[in-house]
C-alpha positions, 0 to 999 in steps of 0.5 A: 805161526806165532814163536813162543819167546815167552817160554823156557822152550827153545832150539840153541844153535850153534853157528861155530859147529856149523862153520866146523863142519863145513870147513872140515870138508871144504879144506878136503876138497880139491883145488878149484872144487867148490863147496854149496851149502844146501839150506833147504827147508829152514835149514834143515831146521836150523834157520837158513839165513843164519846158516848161510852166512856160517857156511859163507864164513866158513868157505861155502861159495853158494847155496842150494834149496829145493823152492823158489821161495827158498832160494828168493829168501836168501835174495832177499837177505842179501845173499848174491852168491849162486843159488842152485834150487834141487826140485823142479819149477814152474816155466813161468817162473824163469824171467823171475829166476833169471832176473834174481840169477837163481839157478833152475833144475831141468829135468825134460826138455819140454821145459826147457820149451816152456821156459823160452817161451816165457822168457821171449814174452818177457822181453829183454833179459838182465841175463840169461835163466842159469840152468843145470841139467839134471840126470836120474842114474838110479834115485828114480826122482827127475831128471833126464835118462838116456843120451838122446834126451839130454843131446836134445837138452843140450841142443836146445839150450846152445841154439838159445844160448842167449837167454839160457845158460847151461851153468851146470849138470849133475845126479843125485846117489841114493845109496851113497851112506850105504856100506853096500856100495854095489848100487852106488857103483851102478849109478856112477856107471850110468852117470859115466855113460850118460856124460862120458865125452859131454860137450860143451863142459858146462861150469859146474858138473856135480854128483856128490851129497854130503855122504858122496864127499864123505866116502866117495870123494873120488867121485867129486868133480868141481862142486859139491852139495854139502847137506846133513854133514854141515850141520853136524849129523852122519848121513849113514846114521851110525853105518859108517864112521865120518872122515873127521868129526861132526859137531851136532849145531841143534839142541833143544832145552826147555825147563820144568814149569811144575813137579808134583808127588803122585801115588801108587795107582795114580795115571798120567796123561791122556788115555791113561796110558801110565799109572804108577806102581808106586809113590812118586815125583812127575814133572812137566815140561812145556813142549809137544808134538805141535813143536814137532816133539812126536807123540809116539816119544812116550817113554823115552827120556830126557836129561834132567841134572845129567840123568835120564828121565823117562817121559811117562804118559802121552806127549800132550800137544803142548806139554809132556810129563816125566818121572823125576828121581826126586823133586826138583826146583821150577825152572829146573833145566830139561834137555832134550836134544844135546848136552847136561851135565856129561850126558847126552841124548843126540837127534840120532837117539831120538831118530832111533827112538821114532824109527826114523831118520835125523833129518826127519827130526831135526825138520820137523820142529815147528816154527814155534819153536824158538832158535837161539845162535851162540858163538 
């Protein structure tokens, strides 16, 4: 998709609220515990590589994605730090991740199997496949379920341990930004009866997300998967109140292209879903939902010189339109996720608005979209 840099519409990222945050939980953790910073889907829309390397500046030791391609993205870039991809792969794509040291995630032993295979075909290794061992306690997703699964998992990677290496093993919580804390301590006593006694230890044992290090850091063990936290966003939405401060890193700013002086009766937008009950300035602002500003944000608002301004009338695929307390310049600045003039609309206003989630809002802006980075 072609980026729109001839147009007042961008995303401002803020490389020093990144490596706050990040920091902020690194200078938490034990000693010897290490911190990955997960850059999946251009992280998290805020850009991988730039990402990357804040959170490299600010203590991070590796990084997990959730595709190869992600993970050969932050190679290709000159990252040579561990990279741990989440989902699941092809076999036939372990002599690349093996050649490229990307860790893979295995969730059955079939694939393992597979992999070997693939590897033996390949011929001599640089080194071996980095393999971490996932376990499903209660997320329902992937990973192995019962003990004599993952004995036979780790059967077979010690009778190949020449072209795989068991690097690592972990789970995933599914209610860990959750004040209920009753399913959460289900899934650490499935992780415990499933790992209780494991042997060989492998480098890297893992359970905790960003909401698992915020509030059960208890559970931490040596590495943790820093996630919707480094970018500066709580994992419970308002929930539960973070140990320390969070830094939003995304704005989204555009500007007004035009304003114009509508009469009572008058209508905007497609449908006609507006018309005025009275005279008044309307604005328009060039970004829509093929920016990944949704549709259904009809009536709420923008920040225009430090005040609300409602978004009346369907948000157009490229454009939307707001009422204005009076008329303002061309070039007038429009925020619409961030800062202006002491108020502020957060990804989580917008979240609430769409009824959704902030992760869903912040990766949901399109390419199109530019990212500029400060600081």
């Amino acid at each position: 998709m072609v980026v729109g840099v001839h147009r007042p519409t961008q995303l401002v990222i803020d490389r020093a609220a990144l490596r706050h945050n990040i920091h902020a939980e690194v200078e938490r953790l034990d000693q010897g515990s290490e911190l990955f910073m997960v850059v999946k889907a251009n992280g998290y829309g805020h850009g991988a590589i730039q990402v990357a390397q804040a959170a490299k500046d600010a203590g991070a030791t590796g990084f997990c994605v959730a595709i190869l391609d992600e993970a050969l993205e932050l190679r290709a870039a000159g990252f040579d730090e561990p990279i741990l991809i989440l989902g699941v792969t092809s076999p036939a794509d372990a002599p690349l991740m093996a050649a490229e040291g990307i860790s893979a995630t295995v969730a059955a032993t079939d694939w393992l199997v597979d992999a070997q295979a693939y590897l033996d075909l390949a011929g001599t290794l640089a080194a071996p496949l980095h393999v971490h061992l996932g376990l499903d306690t209660g997320m329902g997703r992937i990973g192995f379920r019962t003990v004599p699964e993952l004995t036979t998992a780790i059967d077979f990677l010690q009778a190949h341990a020449t072209t795989l290496d068991f690097e690592g093993i972990f789970t995933h919580f599914s209610t860990a930004d959750s004040p209920d804390d009753h399913y959460f301590r289900q899934q650490v006593a499935k992780w415990h009866a499933l790992t209780d006694g494991l042997k060989p230890r492998p480098r890297y044992v893992h359970v905790s997300n960003s909401a698992t290090s915020l509030w059960h850091a208890e559970c931490n063990d040596n590495m943790i998967r820093f996630g919707v936290s480094g970018y500066g966003l709580n994992p419970s939405g308002t929930a539960i109140k973070p140990p320390y401060p969070l830094q939003p890193a995304m704005s989204l700013t555009s500007e007004l292209v035009f304003t114009k002086r509508i009469a009572a009766g008058d209508s905007v937008g497609y449908g006609a879903t507006y018309t005025a009950d009275q005279a008044e300035w309307v604005g328009t602002v060039p970004i829509g939902y093929a920016d990944g500003y949704e549709r259904r944000l009809q009536g709420f608002h923008v920040l225009i010189d430090g005040q609300f301004c409602e978004i009346i009338g369907r948000v157009c695929m490229d454009q939307l339109m707001v009422r204005l307390p009076h008329d303002y310049s061309r070039g007038t600045k429009v925020t619409l996720v961030g800062e202006n003039h002491g108020a502020e609309i957060t990804l989580q206003d917008v979240a609430d608005y769409c009824e959704t989630i902030h992760y869903e809002v912040a990766c949901g802006f399109t390419s199109r979209l530019p990212r500029q980075y400060r600081n």
